[in-house]
C-alpha positions in Angstrom: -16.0 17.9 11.4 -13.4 19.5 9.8 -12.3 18.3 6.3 -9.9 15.6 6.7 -9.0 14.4 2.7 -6.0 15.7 1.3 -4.4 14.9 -1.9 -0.8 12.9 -1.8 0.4 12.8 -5.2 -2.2 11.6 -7.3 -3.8 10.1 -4.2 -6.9 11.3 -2.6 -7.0 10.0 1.3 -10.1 10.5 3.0 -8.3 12.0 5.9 -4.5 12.2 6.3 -3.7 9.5 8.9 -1.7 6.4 7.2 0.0 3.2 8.8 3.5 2.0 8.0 5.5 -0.9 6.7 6.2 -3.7 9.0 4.0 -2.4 12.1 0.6 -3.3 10.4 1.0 -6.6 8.7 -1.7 -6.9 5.8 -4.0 -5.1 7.2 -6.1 -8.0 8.5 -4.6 -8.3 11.9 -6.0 -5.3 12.8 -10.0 -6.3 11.7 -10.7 -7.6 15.7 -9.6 -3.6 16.6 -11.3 -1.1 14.0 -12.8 -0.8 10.7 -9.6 -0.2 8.0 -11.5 1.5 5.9 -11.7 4.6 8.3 -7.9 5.4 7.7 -6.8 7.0 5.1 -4.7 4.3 3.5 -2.4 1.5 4.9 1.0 0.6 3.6 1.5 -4.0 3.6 4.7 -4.9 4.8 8.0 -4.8 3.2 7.5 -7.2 -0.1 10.4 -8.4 -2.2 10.8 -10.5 -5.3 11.7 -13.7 -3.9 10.8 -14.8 -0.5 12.8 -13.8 2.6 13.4 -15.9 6.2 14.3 -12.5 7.7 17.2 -12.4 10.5 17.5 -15.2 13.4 16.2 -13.7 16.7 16.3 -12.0 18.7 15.8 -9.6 15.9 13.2 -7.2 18.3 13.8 -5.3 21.4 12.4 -2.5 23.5 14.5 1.2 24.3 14.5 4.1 26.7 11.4 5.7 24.3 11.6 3.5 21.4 12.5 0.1 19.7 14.7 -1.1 17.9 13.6 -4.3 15.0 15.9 -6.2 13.2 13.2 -8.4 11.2 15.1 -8.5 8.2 11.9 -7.8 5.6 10.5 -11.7 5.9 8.2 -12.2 3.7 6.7 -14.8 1.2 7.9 -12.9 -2.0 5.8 -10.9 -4.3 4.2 -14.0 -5.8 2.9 -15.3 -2.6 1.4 -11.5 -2.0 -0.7 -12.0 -5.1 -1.5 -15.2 -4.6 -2.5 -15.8 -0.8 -2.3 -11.7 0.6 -3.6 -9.8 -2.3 -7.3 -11.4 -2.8 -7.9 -10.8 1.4 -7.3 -7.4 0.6 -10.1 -6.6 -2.4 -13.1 -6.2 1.0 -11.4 -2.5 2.0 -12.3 0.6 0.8 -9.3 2.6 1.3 -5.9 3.1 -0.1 -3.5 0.4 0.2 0.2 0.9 -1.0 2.5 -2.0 -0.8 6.3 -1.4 0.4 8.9 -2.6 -2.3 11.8 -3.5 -1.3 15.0 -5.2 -3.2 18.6 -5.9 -3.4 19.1 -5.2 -6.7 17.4 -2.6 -9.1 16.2 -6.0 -11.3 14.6 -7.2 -8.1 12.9 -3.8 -7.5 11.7 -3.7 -11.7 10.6 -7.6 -11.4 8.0 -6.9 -8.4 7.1 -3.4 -9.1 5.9 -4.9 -12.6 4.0 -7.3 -10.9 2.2 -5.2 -8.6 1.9 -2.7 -11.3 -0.9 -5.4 -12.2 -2.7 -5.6 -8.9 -6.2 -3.0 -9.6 -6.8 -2.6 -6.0 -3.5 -1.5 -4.9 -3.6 2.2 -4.8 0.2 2.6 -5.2 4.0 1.7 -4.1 6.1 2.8 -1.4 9.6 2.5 -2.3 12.0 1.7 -0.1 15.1 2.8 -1.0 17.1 1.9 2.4 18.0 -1.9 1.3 21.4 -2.6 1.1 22.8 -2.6 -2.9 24.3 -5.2 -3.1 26.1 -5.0 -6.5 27.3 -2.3 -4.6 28.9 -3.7 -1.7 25.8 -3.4 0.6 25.5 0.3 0.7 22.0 1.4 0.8 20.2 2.9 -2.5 18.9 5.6 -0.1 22.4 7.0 0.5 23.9 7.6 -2.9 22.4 9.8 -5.4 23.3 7.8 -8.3 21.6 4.5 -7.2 18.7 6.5 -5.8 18.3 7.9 -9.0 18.6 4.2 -10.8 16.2 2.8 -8.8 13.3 5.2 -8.7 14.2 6.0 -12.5 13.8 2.5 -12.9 10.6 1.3 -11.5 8.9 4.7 -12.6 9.4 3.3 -16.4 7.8 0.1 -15.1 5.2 1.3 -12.6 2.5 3.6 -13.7 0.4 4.2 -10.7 1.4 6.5 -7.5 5.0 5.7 -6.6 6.1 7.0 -3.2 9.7 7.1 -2.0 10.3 5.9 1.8 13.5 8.0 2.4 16.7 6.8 5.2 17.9 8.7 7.6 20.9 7.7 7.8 22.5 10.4 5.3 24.9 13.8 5.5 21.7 15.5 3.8 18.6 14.1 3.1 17.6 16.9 1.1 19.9 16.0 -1.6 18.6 12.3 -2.3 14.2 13.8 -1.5 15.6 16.2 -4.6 17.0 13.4 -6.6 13.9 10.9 -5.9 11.5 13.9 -7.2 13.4 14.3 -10.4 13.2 10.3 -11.4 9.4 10.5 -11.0 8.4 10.2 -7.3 4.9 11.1 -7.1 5.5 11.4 -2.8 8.1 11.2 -0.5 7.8 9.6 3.0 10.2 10.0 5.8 12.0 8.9 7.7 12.5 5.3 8.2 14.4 3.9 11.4 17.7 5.0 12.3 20.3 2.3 12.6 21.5 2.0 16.1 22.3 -0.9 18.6 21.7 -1.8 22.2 24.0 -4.0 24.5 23.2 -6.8 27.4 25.6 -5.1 30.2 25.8 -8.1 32.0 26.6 -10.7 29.1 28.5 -8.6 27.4 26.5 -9.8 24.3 24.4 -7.4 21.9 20.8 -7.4 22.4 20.0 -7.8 18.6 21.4 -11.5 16.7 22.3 -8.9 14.3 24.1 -6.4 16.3 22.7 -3.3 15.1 19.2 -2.4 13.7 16.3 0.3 13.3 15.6 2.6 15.8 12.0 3.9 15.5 9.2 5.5 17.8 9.0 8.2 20.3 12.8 8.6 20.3 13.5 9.4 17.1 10.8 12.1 16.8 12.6 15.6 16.8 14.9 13.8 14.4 12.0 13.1 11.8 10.2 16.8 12.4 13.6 18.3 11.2 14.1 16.1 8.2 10.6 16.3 7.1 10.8 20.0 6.9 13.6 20.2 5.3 12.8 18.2 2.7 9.2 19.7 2.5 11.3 23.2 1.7 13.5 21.4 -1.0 10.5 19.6 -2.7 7.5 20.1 -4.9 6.0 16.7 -4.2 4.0 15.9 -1.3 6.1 14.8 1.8 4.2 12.1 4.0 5.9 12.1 7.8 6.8 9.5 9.9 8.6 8.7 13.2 7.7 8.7 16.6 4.0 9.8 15.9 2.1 8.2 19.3 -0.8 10.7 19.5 -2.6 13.7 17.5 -0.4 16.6 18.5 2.5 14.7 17.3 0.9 14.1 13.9 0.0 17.9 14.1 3.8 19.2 14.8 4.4 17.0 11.5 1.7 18.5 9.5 3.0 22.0 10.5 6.6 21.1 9.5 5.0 20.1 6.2 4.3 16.9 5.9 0.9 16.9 4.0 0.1 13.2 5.3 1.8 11.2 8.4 2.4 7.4 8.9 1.5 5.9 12.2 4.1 2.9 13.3 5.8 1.9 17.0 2.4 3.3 18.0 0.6 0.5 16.6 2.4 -2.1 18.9 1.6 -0.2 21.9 -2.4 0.2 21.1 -4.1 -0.6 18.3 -6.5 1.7 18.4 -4.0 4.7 18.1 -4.9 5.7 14.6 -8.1 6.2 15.2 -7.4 8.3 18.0 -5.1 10.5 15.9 -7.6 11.0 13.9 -10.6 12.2 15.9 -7.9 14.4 18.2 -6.4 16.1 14.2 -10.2 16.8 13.8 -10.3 18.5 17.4 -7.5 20.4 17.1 -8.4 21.7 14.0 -11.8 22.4 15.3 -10.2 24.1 18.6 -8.0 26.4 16.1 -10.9 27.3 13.8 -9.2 25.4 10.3 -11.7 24.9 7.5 -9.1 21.9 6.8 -5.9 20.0 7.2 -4.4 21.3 4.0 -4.6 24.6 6.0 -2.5 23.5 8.8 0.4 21.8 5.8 3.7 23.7 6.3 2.0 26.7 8.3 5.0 26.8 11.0 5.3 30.1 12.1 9.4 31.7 11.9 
């Protein structure tokens, strides 16, 4: 084999293959499938201070190549992670990062100092799309101040890897990856979904109880490659890439755009055994193009 482990900000993965918020669970509902411990980390589900019902359904529907989820981050608050989630987690041997997510920057200081307590949690993944709602619901991920509040503020608070989940849904994303890195992001992943919307012809009704919501999976793709390497030529910091990854040669276009590690998601829904496929098919192709590793293959697109 090739050598899979790469270094993500202060993070050592034994290979670079990841799993992302909200299409993994806690891990556990995966045991029937695989053994966790061969990825190279997993990121819990979106956690937030206090606990969340999420939207009303239907809050979940498929697309032409894609999905679109309108979940709403339910969840039994950060308490009830540490309680009830936290000690089923201690049996794997690999990185686990939870994703933080808030409506305030309070909210985000209150759980990150919480989980900042948790020894087996490798790290936090920051998400920084939640609506602000001291600032009429705008999301933190789309203004450079309160991307720079937020992140400045959990980093005070927070003193293991912190890694920023970028949105999408900006004029330039290079602008905020820059900001995020300069308020002490150790990482930055990207992107999350895109907001769009689908429509019941017939009924004339919107498919989603909540009108619009994230777009993510094959769809979004060419979308994500661009942003990632922009931000990969804007940044010092690791960039791990995300968004529409369903087999190895998508993972590999990401790692050549620059992304250093990559986040498997829709993919997950559709088979659950696709990480582990991505991961003996990066080992092939590095094999097949003679790399010693997969640091060799980071941000080696030929202009």
């Amino acid at each position: 084999m090739a050598e899979l482990s790469i270094d993500i900000g202060g993070l050592t993965l034994k290979n670079p293959v990841m799993t992302a918020s909200g299409t993994f669970g806690y891990g556990a509902e995966f045991d029937d499938f695989f053994d966790l411990n061969s990825l190279g980390g997993f990121v819990v589900k979106g956690t937030t201070l206090h606990p969340r019902q999420g939207n009303a359904y239907p809050r979940m529907a498929e697309t032409p190549s894609g999905m679109l989820n309108a979940v709403g981050l339910q969840n039994g608050g950060v308490k009830y992670f540490v309680e009830h989630i936290y000690p089923n987690l201690l049996k794997y041997n690999t990185h686990i990062l939870v994703n933080v997510s808030g409506s305030t920057v309070e909210e985000y200081i209150a759980c990150a100092e919480l989980i900042n307590e948790l020894e087996h949690i490798s790290g936090i993944e920051l998400n920084i799309s939640c609506p602000n709602v001291k600032e009429g619901g705008m999301a933190f991920g789309t203004s450079c101040p309160a991307a720079e509040a937020v992140v400045k503020a959990v980093r005070k608070v927070y003193n293991k890897p912190l890694m920023v989940k970028l949105s999408p849904n900006v004029t330039d994303i290079t602008e905020i990856a820059r900001v995020v890195e300069a308020n002490g992001a150790d990482s930055i992943s990207l992107i999350n979904t895109i907001l769009a919307m689908a429509i019941h012809a017939e009924s004339r009704r919107p498919v989603l109880s909540t009108v619009t919501g994230g777009l993510s999976g094959p769809a979004i793709k060419p979308i994500a490659l661009r942003m990632v390497w922009q931000v990969y030529n804007s940044v010092k910091i690791p960039v791990i890439g995300m968004g529409g990854i369903m087999n190895a040669i998508d993972a590999i276009e990401f790692f050549l755009a620059g992304a250093s590690a990559i986040q498997v998601g829709t993919a997950n829904f559709i088979d659950p055994m696709a990480t582990q496929h991505i991961i003996s098919g990066i080992d092939n192709y590095l094999l097949r193009h003679k790399f010693k590793s997969i640091s060799d293959v980071v941000g080696c697109l030929q202009l």
